[in-house]
N, C-alpha and C positions, 0 to 999 in steps of 0.2 A: 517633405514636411515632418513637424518634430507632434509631440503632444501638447495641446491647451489645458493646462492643470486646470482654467477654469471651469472647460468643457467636463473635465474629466472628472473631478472631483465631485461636480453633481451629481456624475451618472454613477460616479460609485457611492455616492452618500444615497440613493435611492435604490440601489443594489443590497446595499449595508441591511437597510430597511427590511426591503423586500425577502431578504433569505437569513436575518435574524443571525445577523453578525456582530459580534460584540469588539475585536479589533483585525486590522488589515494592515498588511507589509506588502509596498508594490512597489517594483525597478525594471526600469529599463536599460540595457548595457548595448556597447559596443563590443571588439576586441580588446578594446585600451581602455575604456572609462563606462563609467554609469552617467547614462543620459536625461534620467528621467526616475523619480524619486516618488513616494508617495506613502504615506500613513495617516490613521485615522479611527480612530477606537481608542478601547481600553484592554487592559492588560485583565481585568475582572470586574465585576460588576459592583464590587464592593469599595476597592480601595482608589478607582475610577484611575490607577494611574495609565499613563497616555501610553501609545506603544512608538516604538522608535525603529531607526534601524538597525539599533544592540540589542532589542525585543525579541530572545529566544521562541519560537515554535519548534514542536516534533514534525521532521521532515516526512515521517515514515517512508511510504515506497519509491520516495525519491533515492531512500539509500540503496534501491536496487542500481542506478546508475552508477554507483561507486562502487557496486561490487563487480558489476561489471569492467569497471575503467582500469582496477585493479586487478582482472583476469587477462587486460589487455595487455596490460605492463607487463606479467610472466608469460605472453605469449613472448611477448618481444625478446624477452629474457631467454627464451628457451625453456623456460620450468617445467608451462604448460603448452595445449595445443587446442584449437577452437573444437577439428576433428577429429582426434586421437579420442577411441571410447576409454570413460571411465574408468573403468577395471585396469587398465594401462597403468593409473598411479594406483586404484588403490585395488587388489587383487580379490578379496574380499567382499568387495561392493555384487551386493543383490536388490532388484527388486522384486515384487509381485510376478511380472511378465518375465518371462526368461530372455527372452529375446531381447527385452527392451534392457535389462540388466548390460548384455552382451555386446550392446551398440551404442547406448545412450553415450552422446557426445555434450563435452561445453556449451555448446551452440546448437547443441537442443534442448538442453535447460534454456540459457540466455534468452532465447526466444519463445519460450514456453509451450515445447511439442512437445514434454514429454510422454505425454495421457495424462498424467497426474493434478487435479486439480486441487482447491484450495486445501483444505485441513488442517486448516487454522485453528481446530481444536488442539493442535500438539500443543501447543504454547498458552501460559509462561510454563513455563518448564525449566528445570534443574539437569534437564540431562545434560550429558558431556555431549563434545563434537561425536565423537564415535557414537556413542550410544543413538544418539539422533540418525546418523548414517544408516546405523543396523535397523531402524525403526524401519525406512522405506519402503523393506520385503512384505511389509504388510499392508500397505497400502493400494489397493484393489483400482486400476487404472478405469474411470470409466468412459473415454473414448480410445482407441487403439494407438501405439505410440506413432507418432508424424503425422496423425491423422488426421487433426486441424491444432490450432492454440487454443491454448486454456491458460490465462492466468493461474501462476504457482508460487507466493510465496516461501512454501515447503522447500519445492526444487531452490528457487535463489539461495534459500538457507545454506542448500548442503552445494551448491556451488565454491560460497563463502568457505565452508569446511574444509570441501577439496581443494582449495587453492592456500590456504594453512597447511595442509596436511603437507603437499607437493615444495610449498615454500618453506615449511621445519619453522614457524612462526606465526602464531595467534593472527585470527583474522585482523584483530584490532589494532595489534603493531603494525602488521604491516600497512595498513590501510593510511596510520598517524605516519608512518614512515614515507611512504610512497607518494602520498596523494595530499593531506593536512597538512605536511610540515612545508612539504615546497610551493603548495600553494599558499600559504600565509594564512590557514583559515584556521585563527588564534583562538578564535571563539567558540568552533565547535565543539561536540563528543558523540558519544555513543550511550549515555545514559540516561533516562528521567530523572534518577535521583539528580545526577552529575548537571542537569539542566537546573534545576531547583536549585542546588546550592550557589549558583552563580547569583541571584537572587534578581536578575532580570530578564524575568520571562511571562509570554501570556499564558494565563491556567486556559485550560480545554473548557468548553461549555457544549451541552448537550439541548435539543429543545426539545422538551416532553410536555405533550398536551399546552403546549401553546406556552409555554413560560421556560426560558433559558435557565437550566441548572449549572452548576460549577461543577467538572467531572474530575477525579481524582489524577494524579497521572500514573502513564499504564508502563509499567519495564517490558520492552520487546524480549525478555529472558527466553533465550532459544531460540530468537528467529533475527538474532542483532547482523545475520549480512542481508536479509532481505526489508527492515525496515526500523533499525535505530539510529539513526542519526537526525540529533538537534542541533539548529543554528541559525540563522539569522540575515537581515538584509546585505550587511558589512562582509562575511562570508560567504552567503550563495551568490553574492555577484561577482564573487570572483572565479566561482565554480563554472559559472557558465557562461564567464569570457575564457575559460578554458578549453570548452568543450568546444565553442564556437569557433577558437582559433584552434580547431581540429589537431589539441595534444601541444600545441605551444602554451607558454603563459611566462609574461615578462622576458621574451625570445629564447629560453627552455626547451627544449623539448622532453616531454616525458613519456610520453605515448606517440608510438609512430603514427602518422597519416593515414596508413594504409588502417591500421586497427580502429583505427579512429572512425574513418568512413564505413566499418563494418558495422560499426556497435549502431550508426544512425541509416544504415539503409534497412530497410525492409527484408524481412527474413523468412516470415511467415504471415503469412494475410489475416486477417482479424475483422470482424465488424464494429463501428463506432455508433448504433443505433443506440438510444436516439437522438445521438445530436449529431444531426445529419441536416444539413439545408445546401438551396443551390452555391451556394457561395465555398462550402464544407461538405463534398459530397462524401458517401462512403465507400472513399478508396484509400487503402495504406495496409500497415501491419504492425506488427511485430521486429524491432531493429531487436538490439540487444542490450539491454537495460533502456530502451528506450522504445516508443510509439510514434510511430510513421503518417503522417496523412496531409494531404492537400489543405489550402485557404487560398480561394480566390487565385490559383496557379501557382502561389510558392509554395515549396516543400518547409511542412512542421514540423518538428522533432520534438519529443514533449514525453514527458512522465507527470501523472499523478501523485500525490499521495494521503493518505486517510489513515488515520490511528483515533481511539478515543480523544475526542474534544479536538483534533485540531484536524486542517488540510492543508494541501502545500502543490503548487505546480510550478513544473520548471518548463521553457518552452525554448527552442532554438529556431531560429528564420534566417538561414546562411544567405539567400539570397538579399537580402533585406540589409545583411550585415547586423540583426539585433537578436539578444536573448531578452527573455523575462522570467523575472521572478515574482511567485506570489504567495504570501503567508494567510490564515487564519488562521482564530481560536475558536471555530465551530465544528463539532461534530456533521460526518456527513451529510450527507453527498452535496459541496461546495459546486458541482461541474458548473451549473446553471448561473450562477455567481463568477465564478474564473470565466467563465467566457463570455460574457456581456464584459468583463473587462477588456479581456485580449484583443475580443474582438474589435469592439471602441480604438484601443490603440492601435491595432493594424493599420482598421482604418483611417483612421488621422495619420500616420506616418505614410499611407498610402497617397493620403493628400485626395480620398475620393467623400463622396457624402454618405455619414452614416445613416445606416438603417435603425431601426428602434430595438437592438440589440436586447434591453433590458426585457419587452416585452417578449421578442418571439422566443426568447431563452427561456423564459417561464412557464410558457404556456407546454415546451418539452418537457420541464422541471415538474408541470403540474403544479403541487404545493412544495414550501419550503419546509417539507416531515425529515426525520430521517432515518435510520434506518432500520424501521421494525417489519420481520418477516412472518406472516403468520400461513399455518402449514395445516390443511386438515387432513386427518386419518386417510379419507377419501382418496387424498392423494398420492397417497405413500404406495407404494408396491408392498404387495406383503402383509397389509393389516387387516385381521383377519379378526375380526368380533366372535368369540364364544360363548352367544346367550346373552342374556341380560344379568346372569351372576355376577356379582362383584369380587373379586379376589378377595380375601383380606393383606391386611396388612400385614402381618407376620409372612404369610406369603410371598410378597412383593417385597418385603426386608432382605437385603442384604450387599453386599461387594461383588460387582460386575466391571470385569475388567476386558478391555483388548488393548492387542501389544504395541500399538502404536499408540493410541488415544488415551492409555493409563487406569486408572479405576475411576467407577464411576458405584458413588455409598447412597444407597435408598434403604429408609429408615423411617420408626414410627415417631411422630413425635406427639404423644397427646392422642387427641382423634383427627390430628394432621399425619400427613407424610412427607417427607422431605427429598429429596436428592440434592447430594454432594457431588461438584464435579470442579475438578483444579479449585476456583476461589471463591466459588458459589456455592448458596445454602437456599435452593429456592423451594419451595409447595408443589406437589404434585394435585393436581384437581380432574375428580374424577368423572370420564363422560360418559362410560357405558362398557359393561363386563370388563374385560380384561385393559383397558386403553383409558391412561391416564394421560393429563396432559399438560406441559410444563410453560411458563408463560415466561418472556425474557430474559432466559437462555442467552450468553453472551456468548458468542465467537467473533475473533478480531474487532470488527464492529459492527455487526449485526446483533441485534437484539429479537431473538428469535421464538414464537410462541408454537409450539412443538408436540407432536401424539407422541406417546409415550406407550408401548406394548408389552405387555407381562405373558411368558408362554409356561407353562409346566411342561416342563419334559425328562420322563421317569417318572421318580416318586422322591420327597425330597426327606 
């Protein structure tokens, strides 16, 4: 059985609602054709225009797929090797762990064992590829390398790098060369700005305290192999009649078979908690640019993605024979939204009776907030209260830097204080002796409210 746009367009027009979505880009593909079509929003809240499927969204960590797809390609090529360690291309490569320096393979980034987790504060950034690379050595692994997954942005980054560095051509070329050109996918790129000037695209929206704001758009500058790529219905559905037809597309081969089936099997185990129910239990992993797990006995293949104001999910169902594609223009976390849809279309194509998708999604989701984190002292390891005295502020003025994360300027301003960090200029406020404390702190898309600890050490 196929989809009921009648069924379906309620349960997403009540989804919409429910998780405070301003417009939606949804398909369903074959190998050969798109099956099943769907849009409905707006592009902003202002100019109400409608979203189509020429309606640019930022894909974000969906472009981990393509960076992968394109380390596949110089497997094939011979360039690269999944397990040949790092240091092999580039002799020079260090990180924190010595060992893990000495061993770290492709396909341990790809699957995300490095130890290294997110540090999402490197970006935007101006550094060079290299310069990025060199940063590594300082980044302090905090589970031991293979020792389970961790999502890594960072690592995808320099994946991306190494396979420039190994190919003698910008990640970007080659990616338009390899991957965009012979897929036909005319429409995409690698920029915000470059999104924007097309002049058909939805703007990102944020929900704060209950009212949907317009968010600026954000440049992946520095992290453009692990989450810059924009693009659209008319393009992602031919992305992933590609992936489906495992490295064919319009009888092509680009990518061997065997590669193909590495990048979508399971590599490392991972937990999906908590969207986990009988039907979705929590079994799968880590592929390679890709996430692993069961529905109702078919194997799901699927990436997220999350950047300021937008999401994006790509999902593959080989047995099934269908991929899906799905846009928004909401700030996180869409999961609870994309899957009361996916799940709805399974169903139906399964041809079984749906369950109330909308509702038990939510109730995992809780509310439709998004994503503010807040941290107290208490929890921190290390904070350490000295007295009820308060520092001043000429004390707590000044340029604090580490070599990965860059400078970080705390300054008086008035009878305020301030810190500077990459594009922020926020308040520090103060809670007790030494420990101030900083309130929505942006990293990638967390909005983070933060202890902030002032130590003397010497004399200054």
């Amino acid at each position: 059985m196929e989809i009921s746009e009648k069924i379906f367009s309620k349960i997403a027009a009540e989804a919409m609602t429910e998780y405070h979505i301003p417009g939606l880009a949804f398909a369903v593909t074959d190998q050969n054709k798109t099956l099943f079509e769907y849009t409905d929003g707006v592009c902003d809240l202002v100019s109400r225009k409608p979203i189509t499927r020429h309606t640019h969204f930022a894909m974000a960590s969906c472009t981990k797929s393509v960076t992968a797809a394109l380390i596949g390609m110089l497997v094939d090529e011979g360039v690269l090797d999944y397990d040949v360690p790092v240091k092999y291309y580039l002799n020079d490569f260090q990180m924190y762990d010595p060992f893990a320096a000495e061993s770290l393979t492709l396909r341990d980034i790809l699957c995300h064992r490095s130890g290294i987790g997110g540090h999402e504060g490197m970006w935007p950034s101006e550094m060079s590829h290299k310069e990025f690379l060199e940063k590594l050595r300082y980044l302090e692994p905090n589970v031991p390398f293979r020792y389970c997954s961790q999502y890594s942005s960072v690592m995808y980054t320099a994946a991306g790098y190494i396979a420039e560095l190994a190919a003698g051509k910008p990640w970007e070329a080659l990616v338009r060369e390899k991957l965009i050109k012979p897929l036909g996918m005319t429409e995409s790129g690698f920029s915000a700005e470059e999104m924007v000037r097309t002049g058909d695209y939805a703007s990102g929206h944020y929900l704060y305290e209950n009212r949907l704001e317009k968010m600026p758009v954000w440049e992946m500058r520095g992290a453009e192999p692990a989450a810059s790529l924009y693009s659209n219905l008319e393009d992602m559905e031919k992305w992933v009649r590609f992936q489906l037809a495992e490295g064919l597309f319009e009888q092509r081969r680009l990518i061997s078979k065997k590669n193909m089936q590495q990048m979508h099997q399971s590599q490392m185990a991972r937990s999906f908690k908590p969207w986990v129910f009988d039907e979705c239990p929590d079994v799968g992993g880590f592929g390679m640019g890709w996430m692993i797990r069961v529905y109702r006995g078919l194997k799901m293949i699927f990436h997220h993605g999350e950047i300021e104001g937008y999401c994006s999910l790509q999902v593959l169902v080989p047995q099934l024979n269908r991929a899906f594609v799905m846009m928004a223009n909401r700030h996180s976390s869409c999961h609870g939204f994309f899957y009361t849809l996916l799940f709805t279309a399974l169903d139906m194509i399964l041809g079984i009776e749906i369950p109330d998708w909308g509702r038990r999604l939510s109730e995992k989701a809780g509310t439709a907030s998004d994503a503010e984190v807040v941290i107290s002292a208490d929890a921190v390891l290390g904070f350490e209260p000295c007295g009820d005295q308060r520092l001043s502020g000429s004390l707590c003025s000044g340029v604090y830097y580490h070599p990965a994360y860059g400078t970080v300027v705390v300054h008086e301003d008035g009878d305020n204080m301030i810190m500077e960090f990459r594009q922020q200029r926020l308040p520090l406020h103060h809670l007790e002796g030494n420990i101030y404390q900083v309130m929505r702190l942006k990293e990638d898309t967390l909005f983070m409210t933060l202890p902030v600890q002032f130590r003397i050490i010497g004399t200054k």
